[in-house]
C-alpha positions as semicolon CSV with decimal commas, in nm:
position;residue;x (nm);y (nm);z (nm)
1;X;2,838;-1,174;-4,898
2;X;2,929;-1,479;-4,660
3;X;3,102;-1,434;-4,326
4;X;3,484;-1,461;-4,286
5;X;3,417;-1,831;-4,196
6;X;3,272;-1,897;-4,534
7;X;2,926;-2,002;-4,381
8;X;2,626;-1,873;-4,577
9;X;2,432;-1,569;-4,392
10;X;2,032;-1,559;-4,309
11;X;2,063;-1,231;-4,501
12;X;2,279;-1,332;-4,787
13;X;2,073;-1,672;-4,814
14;X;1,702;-1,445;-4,852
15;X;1,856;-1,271;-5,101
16;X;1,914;-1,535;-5,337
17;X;1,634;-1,754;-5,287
18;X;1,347;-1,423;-5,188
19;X;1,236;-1,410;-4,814
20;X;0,938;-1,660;-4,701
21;X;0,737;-1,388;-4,703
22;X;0,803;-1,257;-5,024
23;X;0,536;-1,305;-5,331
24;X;0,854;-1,345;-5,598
25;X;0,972;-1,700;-5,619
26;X;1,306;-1,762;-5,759
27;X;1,254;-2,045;-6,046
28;X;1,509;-2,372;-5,887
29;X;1,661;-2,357;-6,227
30;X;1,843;-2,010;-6,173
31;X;1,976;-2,158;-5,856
32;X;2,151;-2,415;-5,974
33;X;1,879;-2,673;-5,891
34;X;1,862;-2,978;-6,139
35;X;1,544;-2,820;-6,305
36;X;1,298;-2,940;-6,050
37;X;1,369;-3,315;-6,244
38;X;1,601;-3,618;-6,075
39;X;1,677;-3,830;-6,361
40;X;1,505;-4,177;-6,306
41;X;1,856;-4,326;-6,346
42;X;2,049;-4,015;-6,035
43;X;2,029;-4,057;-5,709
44;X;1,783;-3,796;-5,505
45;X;2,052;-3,602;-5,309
46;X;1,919;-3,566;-4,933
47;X;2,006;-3,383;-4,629
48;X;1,831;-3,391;-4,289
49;X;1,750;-3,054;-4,056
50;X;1,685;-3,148;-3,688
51;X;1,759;-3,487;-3,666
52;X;1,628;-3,622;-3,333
53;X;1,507;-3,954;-3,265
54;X;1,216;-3,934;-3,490
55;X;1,463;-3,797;-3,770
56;X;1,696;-4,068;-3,745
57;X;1,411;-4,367;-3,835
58;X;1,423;-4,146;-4,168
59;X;1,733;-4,145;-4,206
60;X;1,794;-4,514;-4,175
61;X;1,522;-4,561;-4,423
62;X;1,711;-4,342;-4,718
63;X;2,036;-4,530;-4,583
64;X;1,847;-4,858;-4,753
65;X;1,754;-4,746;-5,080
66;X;1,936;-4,771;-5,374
67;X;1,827;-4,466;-5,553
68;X;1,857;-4,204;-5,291
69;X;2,175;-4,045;-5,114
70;X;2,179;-3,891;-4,709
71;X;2,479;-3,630;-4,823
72;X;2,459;-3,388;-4,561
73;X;2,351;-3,303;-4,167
74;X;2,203;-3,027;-3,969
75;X;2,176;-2,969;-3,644
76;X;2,194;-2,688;-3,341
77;X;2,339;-2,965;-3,115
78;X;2,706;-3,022;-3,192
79;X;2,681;-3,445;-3,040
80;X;2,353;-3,498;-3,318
81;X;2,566;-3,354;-3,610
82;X;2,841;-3,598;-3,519
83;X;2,624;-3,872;-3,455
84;X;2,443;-3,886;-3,808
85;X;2,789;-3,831;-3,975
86;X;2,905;-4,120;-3,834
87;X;2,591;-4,301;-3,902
88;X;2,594;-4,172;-4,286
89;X;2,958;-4,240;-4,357
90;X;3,002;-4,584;-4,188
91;X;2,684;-4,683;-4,399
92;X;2,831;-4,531;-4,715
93;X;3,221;-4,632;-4,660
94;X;3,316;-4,271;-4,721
95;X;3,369;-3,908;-4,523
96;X;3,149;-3,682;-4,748
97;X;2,858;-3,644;-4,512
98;X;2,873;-3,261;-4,432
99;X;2,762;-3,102;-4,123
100;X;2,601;-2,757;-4,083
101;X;2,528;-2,529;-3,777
102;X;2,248;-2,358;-3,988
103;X;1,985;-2,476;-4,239
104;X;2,001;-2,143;-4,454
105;X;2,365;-2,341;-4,565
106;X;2,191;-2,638;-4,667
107;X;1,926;-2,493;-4,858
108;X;2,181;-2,268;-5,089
109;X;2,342;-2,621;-5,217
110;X;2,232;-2,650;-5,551
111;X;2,344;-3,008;-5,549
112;X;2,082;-3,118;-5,274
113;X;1,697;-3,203;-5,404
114;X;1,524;-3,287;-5,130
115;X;1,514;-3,211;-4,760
116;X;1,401;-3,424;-4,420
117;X;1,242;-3,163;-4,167
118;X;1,235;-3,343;-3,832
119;X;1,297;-3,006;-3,580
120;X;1,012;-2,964;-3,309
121;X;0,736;-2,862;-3,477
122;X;0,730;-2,501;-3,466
123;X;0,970;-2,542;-3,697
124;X;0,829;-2,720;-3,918
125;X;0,596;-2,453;-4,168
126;X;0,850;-2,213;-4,117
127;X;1,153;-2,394;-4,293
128;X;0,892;-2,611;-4,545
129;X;0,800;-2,259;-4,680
130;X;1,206;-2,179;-4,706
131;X;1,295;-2,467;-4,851
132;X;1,030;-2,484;-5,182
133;X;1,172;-2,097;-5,146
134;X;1,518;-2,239;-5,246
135;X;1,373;-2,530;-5,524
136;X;1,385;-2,853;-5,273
137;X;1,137;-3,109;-5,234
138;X;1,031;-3,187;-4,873
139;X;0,953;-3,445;-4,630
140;X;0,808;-3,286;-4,316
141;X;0,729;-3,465;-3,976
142;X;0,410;-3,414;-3,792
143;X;0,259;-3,197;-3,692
144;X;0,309;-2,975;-3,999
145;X;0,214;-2,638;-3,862
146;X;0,142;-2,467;-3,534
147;X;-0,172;-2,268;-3,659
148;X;-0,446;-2,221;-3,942
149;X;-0,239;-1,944;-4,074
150;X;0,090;-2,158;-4,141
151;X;-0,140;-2,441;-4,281
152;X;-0,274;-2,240;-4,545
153;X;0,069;-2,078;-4,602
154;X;0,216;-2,417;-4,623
155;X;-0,022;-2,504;-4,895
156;X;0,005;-2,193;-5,061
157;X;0,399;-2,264;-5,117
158;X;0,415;-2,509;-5,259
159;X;0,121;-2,503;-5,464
160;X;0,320;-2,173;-5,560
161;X;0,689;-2,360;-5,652
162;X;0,569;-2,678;-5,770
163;X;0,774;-2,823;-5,527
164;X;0,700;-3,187;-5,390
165;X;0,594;-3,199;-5,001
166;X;0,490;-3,517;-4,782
167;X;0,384;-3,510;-4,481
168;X;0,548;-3,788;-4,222
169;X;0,206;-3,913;-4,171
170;X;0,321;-4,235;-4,279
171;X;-0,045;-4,423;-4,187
172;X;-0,142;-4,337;-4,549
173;X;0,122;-4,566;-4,675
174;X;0,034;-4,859;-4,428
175;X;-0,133;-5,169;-4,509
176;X;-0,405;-5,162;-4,242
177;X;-0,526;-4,807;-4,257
178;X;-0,515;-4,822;-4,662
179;X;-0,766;-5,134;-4,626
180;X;-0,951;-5,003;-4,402
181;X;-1,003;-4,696;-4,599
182;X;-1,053;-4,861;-4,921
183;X;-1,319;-5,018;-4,725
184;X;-1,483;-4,728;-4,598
185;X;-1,439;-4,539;-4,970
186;X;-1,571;-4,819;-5,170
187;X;-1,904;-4,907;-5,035
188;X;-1,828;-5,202;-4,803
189;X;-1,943;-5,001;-4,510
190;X;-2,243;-4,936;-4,649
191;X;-2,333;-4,542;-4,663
192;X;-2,049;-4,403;-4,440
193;X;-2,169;-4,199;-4,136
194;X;-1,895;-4,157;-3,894
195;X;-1,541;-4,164;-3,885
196;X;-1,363;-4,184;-3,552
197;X;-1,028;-4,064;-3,469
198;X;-0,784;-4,141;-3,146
199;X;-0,650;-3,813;-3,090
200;X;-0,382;-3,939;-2,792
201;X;-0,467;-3,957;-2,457
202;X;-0,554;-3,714;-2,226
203;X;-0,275;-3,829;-1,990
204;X;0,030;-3,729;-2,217
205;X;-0,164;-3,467;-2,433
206;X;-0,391;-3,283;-2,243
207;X;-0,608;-3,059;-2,520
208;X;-0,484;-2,738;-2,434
209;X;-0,123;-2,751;-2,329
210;X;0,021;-2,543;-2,022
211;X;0,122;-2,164;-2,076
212;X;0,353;-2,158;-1,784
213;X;0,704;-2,119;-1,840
214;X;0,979;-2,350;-1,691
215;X;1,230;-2,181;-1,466
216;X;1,585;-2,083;-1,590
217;X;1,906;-2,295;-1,621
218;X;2,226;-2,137;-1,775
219;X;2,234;-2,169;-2,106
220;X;2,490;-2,438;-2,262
221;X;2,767;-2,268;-2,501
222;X;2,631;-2,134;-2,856
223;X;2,905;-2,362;-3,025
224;X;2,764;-2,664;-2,869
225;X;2,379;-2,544;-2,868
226;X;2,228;-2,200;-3,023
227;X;1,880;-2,181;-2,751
228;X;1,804;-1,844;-2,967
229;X;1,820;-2,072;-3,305
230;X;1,671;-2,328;-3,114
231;X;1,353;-2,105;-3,049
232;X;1,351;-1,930;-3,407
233;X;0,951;-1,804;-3,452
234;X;0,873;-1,889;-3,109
235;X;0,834;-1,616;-2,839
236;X;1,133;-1,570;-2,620
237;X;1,146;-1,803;-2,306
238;X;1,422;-1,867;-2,078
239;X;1,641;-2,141;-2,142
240;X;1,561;-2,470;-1,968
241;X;1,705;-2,808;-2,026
242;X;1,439;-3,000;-2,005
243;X;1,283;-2,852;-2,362
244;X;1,547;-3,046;-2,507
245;X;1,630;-3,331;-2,385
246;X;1,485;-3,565;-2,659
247;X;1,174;-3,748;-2,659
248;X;0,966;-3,411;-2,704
249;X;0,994;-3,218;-2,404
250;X;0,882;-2,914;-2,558
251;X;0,525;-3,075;-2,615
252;X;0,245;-2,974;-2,356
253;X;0,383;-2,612;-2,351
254;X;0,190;-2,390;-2,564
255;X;0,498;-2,201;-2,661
256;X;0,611;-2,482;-2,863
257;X;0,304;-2,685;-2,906
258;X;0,007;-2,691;-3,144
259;X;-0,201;-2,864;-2,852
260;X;-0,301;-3,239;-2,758
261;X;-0,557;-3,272;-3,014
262;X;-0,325;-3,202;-3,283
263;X;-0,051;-3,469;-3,178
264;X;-0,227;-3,773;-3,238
265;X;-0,458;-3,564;-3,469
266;X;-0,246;-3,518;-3,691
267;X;-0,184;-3,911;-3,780
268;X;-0,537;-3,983;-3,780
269;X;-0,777;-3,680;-3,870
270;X;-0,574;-3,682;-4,176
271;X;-0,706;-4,080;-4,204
272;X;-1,013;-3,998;-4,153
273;X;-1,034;-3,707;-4,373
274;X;-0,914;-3,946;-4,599
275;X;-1,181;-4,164;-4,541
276;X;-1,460;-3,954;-4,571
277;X;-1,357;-3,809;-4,914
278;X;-1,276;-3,449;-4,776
279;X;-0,911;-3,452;-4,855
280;X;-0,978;-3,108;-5,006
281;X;-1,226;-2,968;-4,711
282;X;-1,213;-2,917;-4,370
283;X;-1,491;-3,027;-4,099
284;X;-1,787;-2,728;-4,057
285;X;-1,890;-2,794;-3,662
286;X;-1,727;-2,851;-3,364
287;X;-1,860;-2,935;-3,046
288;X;-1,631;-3,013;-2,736
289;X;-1,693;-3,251;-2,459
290;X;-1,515;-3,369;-2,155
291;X;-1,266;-3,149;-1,987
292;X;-0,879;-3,042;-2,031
293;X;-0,735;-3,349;-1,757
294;X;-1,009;-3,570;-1,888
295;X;-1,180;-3,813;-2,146
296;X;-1,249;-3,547;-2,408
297;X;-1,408;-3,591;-2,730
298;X;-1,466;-3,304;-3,027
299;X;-1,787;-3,406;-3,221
300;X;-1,769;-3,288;-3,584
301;X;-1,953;-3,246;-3,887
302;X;-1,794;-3,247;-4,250
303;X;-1,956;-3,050;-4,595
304;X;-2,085;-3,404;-4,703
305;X;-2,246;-3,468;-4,379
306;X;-1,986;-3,732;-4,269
307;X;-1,947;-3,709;-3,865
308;X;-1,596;-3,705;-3,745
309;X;-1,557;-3,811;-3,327
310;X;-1,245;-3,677;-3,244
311;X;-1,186;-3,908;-2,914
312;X;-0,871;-3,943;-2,704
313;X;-0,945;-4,340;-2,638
314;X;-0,881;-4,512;-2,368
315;X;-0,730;-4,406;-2,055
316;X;-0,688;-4,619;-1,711
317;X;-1,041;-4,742;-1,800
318;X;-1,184;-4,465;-1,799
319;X;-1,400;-4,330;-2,096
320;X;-1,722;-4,147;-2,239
321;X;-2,000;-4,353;-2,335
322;X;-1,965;-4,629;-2,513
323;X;-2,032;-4,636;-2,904
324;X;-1,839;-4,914;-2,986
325;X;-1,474;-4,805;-2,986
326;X;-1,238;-5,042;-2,935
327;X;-0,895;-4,835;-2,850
328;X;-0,704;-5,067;-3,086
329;X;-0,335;-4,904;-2,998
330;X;-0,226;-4,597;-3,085
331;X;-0,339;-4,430;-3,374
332;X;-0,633;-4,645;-3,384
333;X;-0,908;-4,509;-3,645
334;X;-1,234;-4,636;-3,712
335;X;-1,465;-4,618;-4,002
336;X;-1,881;-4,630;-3,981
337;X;-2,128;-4,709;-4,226
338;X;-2,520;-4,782;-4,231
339;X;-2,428;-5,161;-4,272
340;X;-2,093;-5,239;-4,115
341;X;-1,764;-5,114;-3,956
342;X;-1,400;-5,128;-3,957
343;X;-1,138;-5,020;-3,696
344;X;-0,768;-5,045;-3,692
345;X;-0,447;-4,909;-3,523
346;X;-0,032;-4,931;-3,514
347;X;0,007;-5,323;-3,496
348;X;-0,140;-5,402;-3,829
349;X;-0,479;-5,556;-3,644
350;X;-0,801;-5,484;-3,852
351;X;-1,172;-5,569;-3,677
352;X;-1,470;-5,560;-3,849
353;X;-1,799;-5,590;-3,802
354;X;-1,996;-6,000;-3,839
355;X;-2,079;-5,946;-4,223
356;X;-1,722;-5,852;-4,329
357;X;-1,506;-6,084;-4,153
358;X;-1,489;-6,356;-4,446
359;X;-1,390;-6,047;-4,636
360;X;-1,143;-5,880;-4,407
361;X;-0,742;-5,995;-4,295
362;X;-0,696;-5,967;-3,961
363;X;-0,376;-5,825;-3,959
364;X;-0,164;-5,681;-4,213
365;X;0,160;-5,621;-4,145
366;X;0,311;-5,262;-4,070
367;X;0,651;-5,298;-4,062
368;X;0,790;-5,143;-4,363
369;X;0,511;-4,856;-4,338
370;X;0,823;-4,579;-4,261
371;X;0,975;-4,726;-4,599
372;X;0,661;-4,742;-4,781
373;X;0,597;-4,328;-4,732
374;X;0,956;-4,236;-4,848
375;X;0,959;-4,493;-5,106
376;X;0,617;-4,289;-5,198
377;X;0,780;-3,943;-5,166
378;X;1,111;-4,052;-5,383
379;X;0,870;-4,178;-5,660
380;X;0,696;-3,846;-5,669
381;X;1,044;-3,663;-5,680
382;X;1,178;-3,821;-5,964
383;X;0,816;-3,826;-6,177
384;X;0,707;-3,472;-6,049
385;X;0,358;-3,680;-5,908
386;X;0,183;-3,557;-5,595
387;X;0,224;-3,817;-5,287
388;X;0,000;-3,940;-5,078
389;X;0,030;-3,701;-4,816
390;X;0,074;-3,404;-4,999
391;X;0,078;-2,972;-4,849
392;X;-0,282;-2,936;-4,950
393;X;-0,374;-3,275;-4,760
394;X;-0,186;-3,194;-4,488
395;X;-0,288;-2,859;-4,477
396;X;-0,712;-2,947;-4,488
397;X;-0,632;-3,210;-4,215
398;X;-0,446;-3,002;-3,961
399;X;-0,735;-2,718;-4,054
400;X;-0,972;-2,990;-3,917
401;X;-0,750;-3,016;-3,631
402;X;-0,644;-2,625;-3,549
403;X;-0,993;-2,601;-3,522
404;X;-1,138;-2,861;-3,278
405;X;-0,839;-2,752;-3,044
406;X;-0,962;-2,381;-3,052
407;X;-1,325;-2,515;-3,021
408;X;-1,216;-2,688;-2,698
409;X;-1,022;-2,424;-2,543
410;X;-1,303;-2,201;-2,596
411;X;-1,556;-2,445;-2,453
412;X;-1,820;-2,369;-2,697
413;X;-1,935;-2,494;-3,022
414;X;-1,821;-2,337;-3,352
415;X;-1,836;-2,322;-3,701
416;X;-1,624;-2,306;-3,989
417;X;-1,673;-2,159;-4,332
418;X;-1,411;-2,361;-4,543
419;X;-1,418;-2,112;-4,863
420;X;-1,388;-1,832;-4,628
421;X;-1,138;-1,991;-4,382
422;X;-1,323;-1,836;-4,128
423;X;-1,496;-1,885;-3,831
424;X;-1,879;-1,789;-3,856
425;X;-1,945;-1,459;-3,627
426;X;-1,707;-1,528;-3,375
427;X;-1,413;-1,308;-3,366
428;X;-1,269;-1,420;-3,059
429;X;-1,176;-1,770;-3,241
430;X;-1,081;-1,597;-3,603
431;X;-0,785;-1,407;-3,352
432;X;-0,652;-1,735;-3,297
433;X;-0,626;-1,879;-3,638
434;X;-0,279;-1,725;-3,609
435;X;-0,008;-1,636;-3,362
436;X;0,247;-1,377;-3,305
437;X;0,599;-1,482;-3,470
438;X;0,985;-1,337;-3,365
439;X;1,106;-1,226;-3,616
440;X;1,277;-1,310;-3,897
441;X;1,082;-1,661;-3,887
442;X;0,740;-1,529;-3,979
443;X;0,563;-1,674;-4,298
């Protein structure tokens, strides 16, 4: 039964659409959903959940396109809902963008296909999983999980529902990196050997983020803010302002934070993943160097013997030893063979090695590479067709990525048995393929 307000319970929502947990998924076509289907000639009904800065590049993207419709908002801060109204209904001429406190609302609209997931990303698996629950399609920012457990769960889903999932790793929709991996996956490399990724810098994303809390501020008013909601599966911490202020505050605090490798990781391990043809594997070693505060690198080894040098670039000149990297911006990649090399970064630049540069733009330009990805995921909504960054690519990448972080905070090699998901004889590192939950927010 809803509350006296009307507004759709937690409880009454996991009744109708099974709890995340749960192994029974309700088909979308007893809830009202349009049969999993968008007629090529409908619009794809959207609605955004957690719409920060990040969210609202998204959201100005759907605003553009033709075939798609931004119908409804929500948000724990009060001033964000109202902001993205305003956006939504100046663009659209109209007053039908609706705003919600809570996401179980959204997800029990029947008339809504698709959902944008831009919370922090502790959020992230948590409400991916709840919304293929309920028979929507999703677009999820990065990173897309906060462990090994919630990867495979993510996977799992929607493998389960048949629901459609990208990943906001929009690189694999960008001119550049696709050439460069076309490159690197069609023989004009050479054999490929090694596959480098910029995994941020040490500076901004130390490794392995503090587990220190902040001190306590008075918490704002529940109507304008819910810091409970706000927390959902993580543990309980004091309230401090700072977590939310915008621009990611919460990263760099374990609490909230999948760790420094996995920030940047998760743009370009998945490229390089890509790369190296292990899309559906993760890497088997992982060797740290460096130290948490400094140039770091995680050397890895894939099935197919492909090396992957997680690296986190360059930082106020200083570096490991050089191999070549050039630190092309952020998100740089770069892509060995036995007979040449390509490397390439946000900017749209592309450098190769002498015998490929009459072969080889030198920039390609990446600035429709946010419209590209949703253009992608729409596409795949309305045909039922896996995108580009789909749950199980997501999920392999941030594997790959889960597991050079635990590598380096152990400080010791290890190795992982992908059929297994398991860490070979080392116990201490299988405990932290997962973390504890609050509950209700487990997976």
């Amino acid at each position: 039964m809803n509350n006296r307000n009307g507004l759709v319970t937690r409880r009454d929502f996991m009744k109708t659409a099974g709890a995340v947990a749960a192994p029974l998924i309700v088909p979308c076509s007893v809830l009202g959903q349009r049969a999993g289907v968008v007629a090529p000639s409908d619009k794809v009904a959207i609605a955004g959940i957690g719409i920060g800065s990040r969210g609202l590049a998204s959201v100005n993207t759907v605003l553009r396109f033709e075939d798609a419709r931004f119908v409804a908002v929500c948000d724990l801060k009060k001033g964000r809902r109202e902001l993205v109204k305003k956006l939504v209904d100046e663009r659209y001429e109209t007053g039908d963008c609706r705003m919600y406190s809570y996401h179980e609302e959204v997800l029990a609209r029947p008339d809504i296909d698709a959902v944008l997931i831009a919370t922090p990303e502790f959020w992230h698996a948590p409400l991916s999983v709840q919304a293929a629950c309920a028979g929507k399609d999703v677009f999820c920012e990065k990173p897309c999980s906060m462990t090994i457990q919630e990867s495979r769960a993510l996977a799992d889903a929607f493998r389960r529902t048949g629901r459609i999932y990208q990943a906001g790793t929009q690189r694999r929709n960008g001119p550049n990196f696709v050439w460069a991996v076309e490159a690197a996956r069609t023989g004009k490399l050479g054999k490929l050997e090694t596959v480098h990724a910029n995994v941020g810098t040490y500076i901004m994303w130390p490794p392995v983020p503090s587990k220190d809390w902040l001190p306590a501020e008075p918490e704002p008013p529940r109507e304008e803010f819910d810091w409970d909601r706000w927390l959902g599966p993580c543990p309980w911490r004091p309230y401090n302002s700072f977590y939310v202020s915008g621009g990611g505050g919460w990263t760099n605090w374990y609490d909230f934070h999948g760790g420094g490798i996995l920030e940047w990781g998760s743009h370009t391990v998945d490229l390089c993943q890509w790369a190296a043809d292990c899309d559906e594997t993760q890497a088997i070693e992982y060797v740290p160097k460096g130290a948490n505060g400094a140039p770091y690198q995680v050397h890895c080894l894939y099935p197919n013997g492909v090396k992957l040098v997680m690296r986190d670039g360059n930082n106020l000149g200083k570096r490991l030893p050089d191999d070549g990297w050039l630190g092309m911006g952020s998100c740089s990649v770069r892509f060995e063979g036995d007979s040449g090399w390509v490397e390439t970064g946000d900017g749209g630049k592309i450098a190769v090695s002498d015998d490929l540069r009459g072969d080889s733009p030198e920039r390609l330009s990446d600035r429709l590479v946010l419209d590209n990805h949703w253009r992608d995921f729409i596409y795949c909504i309305k045909t039922r067709s896996q995108p580009r960054a789909n749950a199980d690519r997501a999920c392999n990448s941030h594997i790959t990525c889960h597991a050079a972080y635990i590598a380096f905070e152990l400080g010791r090699k290890l190795t992982w048995d992908p059929a297994k998901q398991e860490f070979v004889n080392d116990a201490e590192a299988n405990r932290m393929r997962s973390r504890a939950v609050r509950k209700p927010w487990a997976i």
